[in-house]
N, C-alpha and C positions, 0 to 999 in steps of 0.2 A: 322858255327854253327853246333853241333852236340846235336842228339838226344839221348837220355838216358832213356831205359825204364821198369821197373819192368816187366815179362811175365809169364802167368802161362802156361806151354803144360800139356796137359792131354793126355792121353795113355791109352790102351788098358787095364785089369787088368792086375796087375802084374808085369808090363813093365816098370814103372817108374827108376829102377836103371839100365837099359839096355840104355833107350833112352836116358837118362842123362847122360851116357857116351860117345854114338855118340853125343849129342848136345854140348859136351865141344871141339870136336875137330874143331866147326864152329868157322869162323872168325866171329869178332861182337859180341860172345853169352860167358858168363862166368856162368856157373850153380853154382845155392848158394845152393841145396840141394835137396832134391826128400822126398816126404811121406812115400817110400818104396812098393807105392802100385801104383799109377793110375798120379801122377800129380809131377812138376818138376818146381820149380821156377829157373830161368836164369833171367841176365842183359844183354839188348840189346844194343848195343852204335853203331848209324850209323848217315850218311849224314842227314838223313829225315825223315819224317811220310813214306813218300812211300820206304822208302827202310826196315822199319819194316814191312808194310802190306806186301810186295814182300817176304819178308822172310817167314811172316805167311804164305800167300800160297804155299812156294817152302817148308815147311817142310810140312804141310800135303800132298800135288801130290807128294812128295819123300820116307817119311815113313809111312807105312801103319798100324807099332803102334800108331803115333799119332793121333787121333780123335779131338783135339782143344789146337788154338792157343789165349792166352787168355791175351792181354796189360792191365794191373790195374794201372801203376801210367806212366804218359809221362812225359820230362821234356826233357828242353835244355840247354846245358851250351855252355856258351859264349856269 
């Protein structure tokens, strides 16, 4: 079964088109777009709930633009 999840990252001011394009080169994350200012909606698709939470913690301890990882819709297909 895999996990399928809407995410909003929010960022530092300004950062959103910068960090949106480090966060397209993760495996798992497809960005659908950025504000141009502060926040970046991506698609998450992994094994689990814990392997989205492990991500939300490895992107904020890895970049110090992002301020918050933010799940709005879960779902699982299969």
């Amino acid at each position: 079964m895999t996990v399928i999840a809407g995410v909003v990252v929010e960022t530092l001011p300004g950062l959103a088109a910068a960090v949106a394009e480090r966060l397209g080169a993760l495996p798992g994350l497809s960005v659908r777009g950025d504000d141009g200012d502060r926040k970046v909606a991506v698609v998450f698709t992994g094994a689990d709930g814990a392997a989205l939470e492990a991500l939300g913690e490895e992107l904020l301890r890895a970049d110090e633009a992002i301020v918050g990882v933010f799940p709005t819709l879960v779902g699982r297909d299969g």
